[in-house]
Residue frames as a rotation matrix with the C-alpha (Angstrom) as fourth column:
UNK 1
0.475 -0.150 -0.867 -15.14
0.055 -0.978 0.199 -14.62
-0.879 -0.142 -0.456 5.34
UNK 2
-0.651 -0.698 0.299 -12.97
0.280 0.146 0.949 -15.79
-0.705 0.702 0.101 2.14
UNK 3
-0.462 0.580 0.671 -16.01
0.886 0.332 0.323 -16.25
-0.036 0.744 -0.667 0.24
UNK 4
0.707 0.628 -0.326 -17.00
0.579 -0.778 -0.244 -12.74
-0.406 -0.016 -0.914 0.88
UNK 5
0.167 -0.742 -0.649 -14.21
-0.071 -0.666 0.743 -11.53
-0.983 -0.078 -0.164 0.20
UNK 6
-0.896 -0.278 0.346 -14.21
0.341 0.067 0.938 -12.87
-0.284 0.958 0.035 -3.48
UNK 7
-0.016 0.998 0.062 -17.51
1.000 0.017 -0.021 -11.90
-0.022 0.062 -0.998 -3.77
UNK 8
0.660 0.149 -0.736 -17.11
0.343 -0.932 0.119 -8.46
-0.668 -0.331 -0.666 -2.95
UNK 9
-0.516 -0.822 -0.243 -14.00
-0.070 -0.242 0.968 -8.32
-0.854 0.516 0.067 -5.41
UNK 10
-0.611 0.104 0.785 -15.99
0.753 0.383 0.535 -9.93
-0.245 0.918 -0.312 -8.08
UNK 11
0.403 0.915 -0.011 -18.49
0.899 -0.398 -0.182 -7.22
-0.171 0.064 -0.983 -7.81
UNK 12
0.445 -0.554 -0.704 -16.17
0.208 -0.700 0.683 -4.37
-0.871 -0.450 -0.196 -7.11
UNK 13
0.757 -0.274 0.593 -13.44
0.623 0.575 -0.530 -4.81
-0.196 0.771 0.606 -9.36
UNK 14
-0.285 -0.950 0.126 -11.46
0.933 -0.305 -0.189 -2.25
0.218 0.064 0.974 -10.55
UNK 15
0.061 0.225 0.972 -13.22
-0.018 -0.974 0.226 0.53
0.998 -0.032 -0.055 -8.95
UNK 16
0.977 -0.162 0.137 -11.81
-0.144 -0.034 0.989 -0.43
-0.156 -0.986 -0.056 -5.32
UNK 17
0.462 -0.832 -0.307 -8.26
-0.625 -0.060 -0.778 -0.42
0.629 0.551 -0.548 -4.65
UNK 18
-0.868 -0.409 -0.282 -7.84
-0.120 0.724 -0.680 -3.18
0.482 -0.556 -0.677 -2.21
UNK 19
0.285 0.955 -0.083 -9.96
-0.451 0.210 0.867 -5.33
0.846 -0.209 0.491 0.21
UNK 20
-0.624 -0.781 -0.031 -9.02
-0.199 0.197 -0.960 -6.35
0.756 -0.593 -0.278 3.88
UNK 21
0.096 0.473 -0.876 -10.13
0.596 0.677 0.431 -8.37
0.797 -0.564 -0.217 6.68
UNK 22
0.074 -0.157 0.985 -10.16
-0.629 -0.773 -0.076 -6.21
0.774 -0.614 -0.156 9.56
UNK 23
-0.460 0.070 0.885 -11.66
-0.742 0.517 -0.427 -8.69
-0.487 -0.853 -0.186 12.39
UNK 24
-0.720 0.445 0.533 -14.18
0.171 0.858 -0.485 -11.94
-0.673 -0.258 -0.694 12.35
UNK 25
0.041 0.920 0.389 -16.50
0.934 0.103 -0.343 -10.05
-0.356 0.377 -0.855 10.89
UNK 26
0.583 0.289 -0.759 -15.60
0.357 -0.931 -0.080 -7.35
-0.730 -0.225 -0.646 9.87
UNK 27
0.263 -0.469 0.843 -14.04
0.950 0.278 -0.142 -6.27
-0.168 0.838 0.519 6.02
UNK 28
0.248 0.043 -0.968 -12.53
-0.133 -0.988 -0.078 -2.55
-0.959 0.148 -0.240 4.96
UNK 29
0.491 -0.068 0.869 -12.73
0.870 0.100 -0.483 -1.57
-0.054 0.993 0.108 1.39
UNK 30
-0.342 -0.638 -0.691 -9.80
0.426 -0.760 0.491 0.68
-0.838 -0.127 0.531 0.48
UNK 31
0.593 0.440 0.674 -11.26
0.805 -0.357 -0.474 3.36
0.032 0.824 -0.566 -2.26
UNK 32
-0.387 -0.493 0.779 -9.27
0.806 -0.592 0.027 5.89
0.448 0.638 0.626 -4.23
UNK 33
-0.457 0.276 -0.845 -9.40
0.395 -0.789 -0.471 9.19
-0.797 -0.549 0.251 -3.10
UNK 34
-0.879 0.200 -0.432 -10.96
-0.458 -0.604 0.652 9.84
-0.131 0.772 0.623 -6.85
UNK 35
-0.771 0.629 -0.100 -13.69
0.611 0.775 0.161 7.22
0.179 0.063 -0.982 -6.49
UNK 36
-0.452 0.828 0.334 -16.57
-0.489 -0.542 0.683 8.97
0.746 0.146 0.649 -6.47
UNK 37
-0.971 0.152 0.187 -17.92
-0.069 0.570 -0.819 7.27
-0.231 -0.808 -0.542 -2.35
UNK 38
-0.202 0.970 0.138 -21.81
-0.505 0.018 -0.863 7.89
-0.839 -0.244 0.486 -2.71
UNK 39
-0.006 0.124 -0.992 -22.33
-0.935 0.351 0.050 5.98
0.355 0.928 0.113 -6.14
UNK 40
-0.379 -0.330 -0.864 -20.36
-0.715 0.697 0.048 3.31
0.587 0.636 -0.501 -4.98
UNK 41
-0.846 0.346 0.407 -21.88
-0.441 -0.023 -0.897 3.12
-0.301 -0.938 0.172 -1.23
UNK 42
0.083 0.995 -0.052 -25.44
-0.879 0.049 -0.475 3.25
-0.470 0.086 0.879 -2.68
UNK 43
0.032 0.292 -0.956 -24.74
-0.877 0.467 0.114 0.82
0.479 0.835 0.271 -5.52
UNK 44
-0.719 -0.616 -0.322 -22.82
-0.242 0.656 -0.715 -2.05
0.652 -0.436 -0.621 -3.05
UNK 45
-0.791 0.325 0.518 -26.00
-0.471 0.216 -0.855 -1.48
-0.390 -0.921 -0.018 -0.61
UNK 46
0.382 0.815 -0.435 -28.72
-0.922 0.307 -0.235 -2.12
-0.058 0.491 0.869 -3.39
UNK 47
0.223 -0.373 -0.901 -26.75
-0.615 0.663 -0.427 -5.42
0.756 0.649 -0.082 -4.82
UNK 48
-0.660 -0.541 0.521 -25.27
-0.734 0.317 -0.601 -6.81
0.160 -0.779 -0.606 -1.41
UNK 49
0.019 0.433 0.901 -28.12
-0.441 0.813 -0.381 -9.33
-0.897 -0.390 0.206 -0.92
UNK 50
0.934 0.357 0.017 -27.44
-0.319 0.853 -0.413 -10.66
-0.162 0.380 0.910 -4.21
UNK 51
0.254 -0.750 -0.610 -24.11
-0.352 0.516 -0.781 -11.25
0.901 0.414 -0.133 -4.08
UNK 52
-0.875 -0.160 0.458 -24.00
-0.479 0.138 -0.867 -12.31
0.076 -0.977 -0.198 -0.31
UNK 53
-0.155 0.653 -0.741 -25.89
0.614 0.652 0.446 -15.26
0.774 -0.385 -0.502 1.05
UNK 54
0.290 0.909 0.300 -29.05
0.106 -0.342 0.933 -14.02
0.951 -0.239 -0.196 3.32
UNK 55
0.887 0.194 -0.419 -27.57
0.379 0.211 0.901 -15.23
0.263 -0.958 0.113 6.56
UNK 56
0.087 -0.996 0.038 -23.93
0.765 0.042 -0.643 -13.56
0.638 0.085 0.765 6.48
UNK 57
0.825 -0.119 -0.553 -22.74
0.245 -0.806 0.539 -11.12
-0.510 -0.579 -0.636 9.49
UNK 58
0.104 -0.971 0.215 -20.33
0.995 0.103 -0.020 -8.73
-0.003 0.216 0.976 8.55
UNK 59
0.676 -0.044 -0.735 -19.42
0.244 -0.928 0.280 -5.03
-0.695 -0.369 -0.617 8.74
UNK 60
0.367 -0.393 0.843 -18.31
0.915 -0.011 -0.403 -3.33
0.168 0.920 0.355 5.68
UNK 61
0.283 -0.462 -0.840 -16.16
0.483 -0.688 0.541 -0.49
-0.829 -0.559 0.029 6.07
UNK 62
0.686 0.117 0.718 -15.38
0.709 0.113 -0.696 2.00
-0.162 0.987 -0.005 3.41
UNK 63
0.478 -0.777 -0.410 -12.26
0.508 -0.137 0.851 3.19
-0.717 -0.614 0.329 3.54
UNK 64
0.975 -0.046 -0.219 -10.09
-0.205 -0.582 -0.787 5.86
-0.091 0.812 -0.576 1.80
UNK 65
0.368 -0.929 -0.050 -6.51
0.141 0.108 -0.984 5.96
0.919 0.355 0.171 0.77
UNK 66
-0.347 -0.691 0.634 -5.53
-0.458 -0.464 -0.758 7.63
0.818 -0.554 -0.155 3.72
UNK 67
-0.663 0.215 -0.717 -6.89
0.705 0.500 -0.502 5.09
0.251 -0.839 -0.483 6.44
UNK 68
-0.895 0.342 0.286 -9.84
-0.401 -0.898 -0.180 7.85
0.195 -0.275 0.941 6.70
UNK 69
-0.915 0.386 0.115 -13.12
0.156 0.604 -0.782 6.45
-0.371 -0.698 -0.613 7.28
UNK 70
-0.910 0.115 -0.399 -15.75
0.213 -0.696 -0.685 6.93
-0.356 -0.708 0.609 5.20
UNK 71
0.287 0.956 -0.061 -19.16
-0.823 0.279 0.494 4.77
0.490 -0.092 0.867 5.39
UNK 72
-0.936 -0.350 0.041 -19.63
-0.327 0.820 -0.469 1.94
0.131 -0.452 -0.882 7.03
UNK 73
0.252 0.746 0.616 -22.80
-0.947 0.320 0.000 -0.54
-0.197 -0.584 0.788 7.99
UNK 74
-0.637 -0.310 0.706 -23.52
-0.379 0.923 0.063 -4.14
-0.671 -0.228 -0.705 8.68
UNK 75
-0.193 0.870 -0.453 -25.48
-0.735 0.177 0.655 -6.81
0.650 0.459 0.605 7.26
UNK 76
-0.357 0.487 -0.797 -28.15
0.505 0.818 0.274 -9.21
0.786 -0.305 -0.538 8.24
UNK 77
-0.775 0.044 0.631 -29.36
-0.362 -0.848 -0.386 -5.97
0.518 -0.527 0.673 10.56
C-alpha cells in the first residue's frame, strides 16, 4: 500500500492536497474544492495502469476538502 501511495503522489503532485490510507485496500485522495474533479478523475483513470503494477487491489476514493465524496472506483476490476 506504501508503494501506491508514492506512486500516486508522484503522479499527482501538486494538484491533490493530501493522500490517505483509509483501510487495506483502500486510499482517499483529498482534492481542493478548486480542483477542477472530472479532468483529474479521467486523467488518474487513463494513466493508473501505468503507474500501478497490473495485479494491485485497491479502491481510490476522491475526496473533497470537506470529507464530501466525490468519485470513487477500484482496480484490477
Amino acid at each position: 500500500m506504501e508503494k501506491l501511495i508514492e506512486q500516486l503522489k508522484a503522479f499527482l503532485g501538486n494538484r491533490i492536497m493530501d493522500l490517505k490510507i483509509k483501510g487495506p485496500a483502500e486510499v482517499d485522495i483529498l482534492i481542493d474544492d478548486k480542483q477542477p474533479l472530472e479532468p483529474l478523475a479521467s486523467e488518474l483513470r487513463s494513466h493508473i495502469i501505468e503507474i500501478v503494477d497490473e495485479n494491485t487491489l485497491a479502491k481510490i476514493n476522491l475526496v473533497r476538502a470537506d470529507g464530501t465524496l466525490a468519485d470513487s472506483f477500484s482496480l484490477n476490476q
